[in-house]
One Martini backbone bead per residue (centre of mass of N, CA, C, O) as a GRO file, in nm:
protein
  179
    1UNK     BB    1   0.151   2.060   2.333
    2UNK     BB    2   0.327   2.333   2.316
    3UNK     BB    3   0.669   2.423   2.246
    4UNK     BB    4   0.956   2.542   2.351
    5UNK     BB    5   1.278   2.556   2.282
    6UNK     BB    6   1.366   2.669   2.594
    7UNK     BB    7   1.181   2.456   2.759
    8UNK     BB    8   1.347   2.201   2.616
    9UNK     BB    9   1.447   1.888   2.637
   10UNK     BB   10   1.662   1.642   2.471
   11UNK     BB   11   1.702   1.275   2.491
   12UNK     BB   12   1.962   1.032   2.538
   13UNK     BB   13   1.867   0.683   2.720
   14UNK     BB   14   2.019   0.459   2.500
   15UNK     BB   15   1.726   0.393   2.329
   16UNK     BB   16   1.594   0.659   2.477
   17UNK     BB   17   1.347   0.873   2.459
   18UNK     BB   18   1.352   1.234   2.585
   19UNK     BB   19   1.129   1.488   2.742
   20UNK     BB   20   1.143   1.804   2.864
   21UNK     BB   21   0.970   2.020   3.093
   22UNK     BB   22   0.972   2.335   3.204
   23UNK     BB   23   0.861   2.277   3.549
   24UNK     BB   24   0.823   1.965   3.504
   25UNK     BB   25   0.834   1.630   3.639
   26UNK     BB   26   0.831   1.499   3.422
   27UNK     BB   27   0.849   1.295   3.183
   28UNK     BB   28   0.910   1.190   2.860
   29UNK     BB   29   0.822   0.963   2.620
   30UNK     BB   30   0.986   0.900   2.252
   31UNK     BB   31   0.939   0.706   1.994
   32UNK     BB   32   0.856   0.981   1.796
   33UNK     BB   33   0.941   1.162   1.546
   34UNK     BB   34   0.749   1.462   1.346
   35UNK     BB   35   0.735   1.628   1.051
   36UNK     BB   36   0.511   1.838   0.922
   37UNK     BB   37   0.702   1.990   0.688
   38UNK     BB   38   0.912   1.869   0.540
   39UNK     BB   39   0.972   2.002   0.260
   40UNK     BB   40   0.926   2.310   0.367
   41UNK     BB   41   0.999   2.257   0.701
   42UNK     BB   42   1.185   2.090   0.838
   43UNK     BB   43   1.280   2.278   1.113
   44UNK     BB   44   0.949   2.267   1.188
   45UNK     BB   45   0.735   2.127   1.327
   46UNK     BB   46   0.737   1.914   1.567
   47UNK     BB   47   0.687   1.585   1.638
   48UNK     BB   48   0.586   1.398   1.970
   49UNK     BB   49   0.599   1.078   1.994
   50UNK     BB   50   0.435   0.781   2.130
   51UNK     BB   51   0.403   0.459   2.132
   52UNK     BB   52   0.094   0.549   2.010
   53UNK     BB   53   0.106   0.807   1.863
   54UNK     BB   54   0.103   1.017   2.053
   55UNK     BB   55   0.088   1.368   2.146
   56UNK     BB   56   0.306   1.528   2.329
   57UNK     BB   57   0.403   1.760   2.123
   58UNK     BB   58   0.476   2.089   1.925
   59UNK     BB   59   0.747   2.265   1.785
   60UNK     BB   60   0.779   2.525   1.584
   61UNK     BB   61   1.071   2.562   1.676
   62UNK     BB   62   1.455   2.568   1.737
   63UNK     BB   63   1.484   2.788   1.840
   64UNK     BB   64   1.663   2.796   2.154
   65UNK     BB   65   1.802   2.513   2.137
   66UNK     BB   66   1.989   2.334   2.267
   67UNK     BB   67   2.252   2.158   2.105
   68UNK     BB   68   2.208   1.882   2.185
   69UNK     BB   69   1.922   1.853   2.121
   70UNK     BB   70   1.913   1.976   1.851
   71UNK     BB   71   2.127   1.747   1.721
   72UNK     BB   72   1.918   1.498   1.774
   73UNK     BB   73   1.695   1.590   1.633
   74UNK     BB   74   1.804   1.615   1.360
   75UNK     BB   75   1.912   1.355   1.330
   76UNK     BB   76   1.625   1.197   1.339
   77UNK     BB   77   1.504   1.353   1.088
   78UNK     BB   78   1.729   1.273   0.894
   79UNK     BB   79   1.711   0.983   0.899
   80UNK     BB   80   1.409   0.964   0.853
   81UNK     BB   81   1.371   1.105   0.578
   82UNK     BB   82   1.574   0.926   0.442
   83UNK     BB   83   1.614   0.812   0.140
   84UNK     BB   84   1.629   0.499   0.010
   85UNK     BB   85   1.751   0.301  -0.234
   86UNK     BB   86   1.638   0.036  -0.476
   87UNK     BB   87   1.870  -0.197  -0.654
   88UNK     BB   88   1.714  -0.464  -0.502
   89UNK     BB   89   1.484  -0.773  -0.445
   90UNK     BB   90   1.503  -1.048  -0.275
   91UNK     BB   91   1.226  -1.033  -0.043
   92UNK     BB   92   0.883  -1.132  -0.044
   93UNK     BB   93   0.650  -1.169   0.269
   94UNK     BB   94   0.360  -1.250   0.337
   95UNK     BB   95   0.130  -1.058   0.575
   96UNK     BB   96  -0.152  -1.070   0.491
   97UNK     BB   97  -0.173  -0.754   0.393
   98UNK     BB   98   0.119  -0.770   0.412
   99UNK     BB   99   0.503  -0.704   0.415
  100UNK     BB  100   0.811  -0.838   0.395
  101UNK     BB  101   1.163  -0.719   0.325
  102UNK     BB  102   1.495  -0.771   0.126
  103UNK     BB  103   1.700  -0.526   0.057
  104UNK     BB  104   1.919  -0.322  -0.177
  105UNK     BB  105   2.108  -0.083  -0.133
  106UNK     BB  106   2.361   0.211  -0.060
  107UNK     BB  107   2.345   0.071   0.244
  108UNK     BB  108   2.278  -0.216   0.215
  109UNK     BB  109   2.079  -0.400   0.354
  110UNK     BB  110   1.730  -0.444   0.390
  111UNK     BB  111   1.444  -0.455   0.669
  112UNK     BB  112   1.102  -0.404   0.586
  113UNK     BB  113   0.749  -0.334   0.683
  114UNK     BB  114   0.423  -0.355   0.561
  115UNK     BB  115   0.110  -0.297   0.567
  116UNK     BB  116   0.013  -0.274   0.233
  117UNK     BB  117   0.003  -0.159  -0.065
  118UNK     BB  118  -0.047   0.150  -0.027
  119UNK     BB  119   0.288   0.203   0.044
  120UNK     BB  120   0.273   0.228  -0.248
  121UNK     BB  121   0.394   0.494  -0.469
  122UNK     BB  122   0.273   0.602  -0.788
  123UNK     BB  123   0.303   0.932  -0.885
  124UNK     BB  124   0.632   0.931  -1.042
  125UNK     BB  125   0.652   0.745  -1.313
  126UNK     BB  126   0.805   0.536  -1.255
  127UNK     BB  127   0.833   0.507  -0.958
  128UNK     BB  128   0.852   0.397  -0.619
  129UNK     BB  129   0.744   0.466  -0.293
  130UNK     BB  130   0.825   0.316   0.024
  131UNK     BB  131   0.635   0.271   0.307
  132UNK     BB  132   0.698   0.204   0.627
  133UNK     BB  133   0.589   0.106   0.924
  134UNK     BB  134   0.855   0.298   1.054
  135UNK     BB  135   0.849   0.565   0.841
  136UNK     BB  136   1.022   0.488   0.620
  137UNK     BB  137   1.194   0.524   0.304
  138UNK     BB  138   1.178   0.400  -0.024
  139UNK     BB  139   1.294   0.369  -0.365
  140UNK     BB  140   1.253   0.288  -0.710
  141UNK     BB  141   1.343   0.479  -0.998
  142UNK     BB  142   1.289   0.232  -1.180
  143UNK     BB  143   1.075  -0.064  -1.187
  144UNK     BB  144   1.153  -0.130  -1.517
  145UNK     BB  145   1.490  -0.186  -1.437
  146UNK     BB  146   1.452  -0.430  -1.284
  147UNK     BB  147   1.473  -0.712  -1.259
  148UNK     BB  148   1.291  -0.953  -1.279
  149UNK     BB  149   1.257  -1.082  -0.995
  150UNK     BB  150   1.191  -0.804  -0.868
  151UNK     BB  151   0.945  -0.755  -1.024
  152UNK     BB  152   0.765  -1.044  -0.929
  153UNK     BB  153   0.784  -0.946  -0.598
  154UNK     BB  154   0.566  -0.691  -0.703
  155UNK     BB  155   0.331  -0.698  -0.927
  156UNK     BB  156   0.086  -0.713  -0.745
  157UNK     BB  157   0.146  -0.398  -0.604
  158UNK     BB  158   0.119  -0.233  -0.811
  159UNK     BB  159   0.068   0.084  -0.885
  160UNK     BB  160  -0.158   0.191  -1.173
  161UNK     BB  161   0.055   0.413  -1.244
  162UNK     BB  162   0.275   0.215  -1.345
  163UNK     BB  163   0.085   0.038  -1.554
  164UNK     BB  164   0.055   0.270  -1.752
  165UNK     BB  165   0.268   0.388  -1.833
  166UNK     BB  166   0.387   0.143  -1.986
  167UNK     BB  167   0.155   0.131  -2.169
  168UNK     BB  168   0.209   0.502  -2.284
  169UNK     BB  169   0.466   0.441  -2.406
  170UNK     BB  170   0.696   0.425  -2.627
  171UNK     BB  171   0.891   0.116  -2.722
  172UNK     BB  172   1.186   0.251  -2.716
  173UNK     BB  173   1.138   0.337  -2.416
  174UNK     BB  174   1.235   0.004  -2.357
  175UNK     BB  175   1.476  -0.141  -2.497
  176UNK     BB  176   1.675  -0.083  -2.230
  177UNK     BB  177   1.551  -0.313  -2.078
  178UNK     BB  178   1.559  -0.511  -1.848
  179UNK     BB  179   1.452  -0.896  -1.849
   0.00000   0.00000   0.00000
């Protein structure tokens, strides 16, 4: 359903995210927002799932969307979108094809699962993007950076375009990287 920012409100309720839409008496359960073009339009184009991930609406932007929704509904996008940076990988525990792991960010301890090897994007090496089962994203700023420890609880899972890079430089730039 498309929505305009004038016709619904967004509420918590405890844990509880709701959608409301004016003349309907129904309410919405929302279990996640997702924004359809984060990088060019963040605050446009968003969409409301729920708990199977079925879009309950579209709403095209939120201009004339009431203050309190619409500070809501930012907040959960910017929480959504932010990438923690990875400093450090604690551990890494094999689930099937997934893994759980237990790193440490610029924001303390992280726990998050991934769903299989895929989860991590090698497009702009060394760097490593890793997205979570729950939609997070974690960045790894530069692979071959981290500790040997960290290093070898994902060897086996690095994008080939991570272990090409290192391949492709030249020794001189690799001098200065922990062992």
């Amino acid at each position: 359903m498309n929505l305009t920012a004038d016709q619904i409100t967004f509420e918590k309720q405890g844990e509880t995210f709701t959608l409301r839409v004016a003349g309907e008496e129904e309410a919405y359960d929302v279990h996640r927002v997702v924004s359809v073009f984060p990088q060019s339009q963040p605050g446009a184009y968003v969409s409301f799932l729920d708990g199977l991930g079925h879009e309950v609406g579209l709403l095209e932007n939120m201009d004339g969307m009431d203050r309190t929704s619409r500070t809501l509904l930012e907040d959960l996008l910017r929480e959504q979108y932010f990438v923690l940076t990875v400093h450090l990988i604690q551990t890494v525990e094999r689930i099937g094809a997934g893994s759980k792991w237990v790193v440490e960010t610029e924001r303390g301890q992280a726990e998050f699962r991934i769903a299989s090897r895929d989860a991590l994007n090698g497009d702009t090496p060394p760097s490593i993007v890793v997205a979570s089962s729950d939609g997070r994203r974690y960045r790894i700023p530069d692979y071959w950076a981290l500790d040997r420890e960290s290093r070898e609880l994902i060897n086996d899972m690095l994008p080939d375009k991570i272990l090409k890079y290192r391949l492709a430089r030249p020794r001189s730039e690799t001098a200065g990287r922990k062992r």
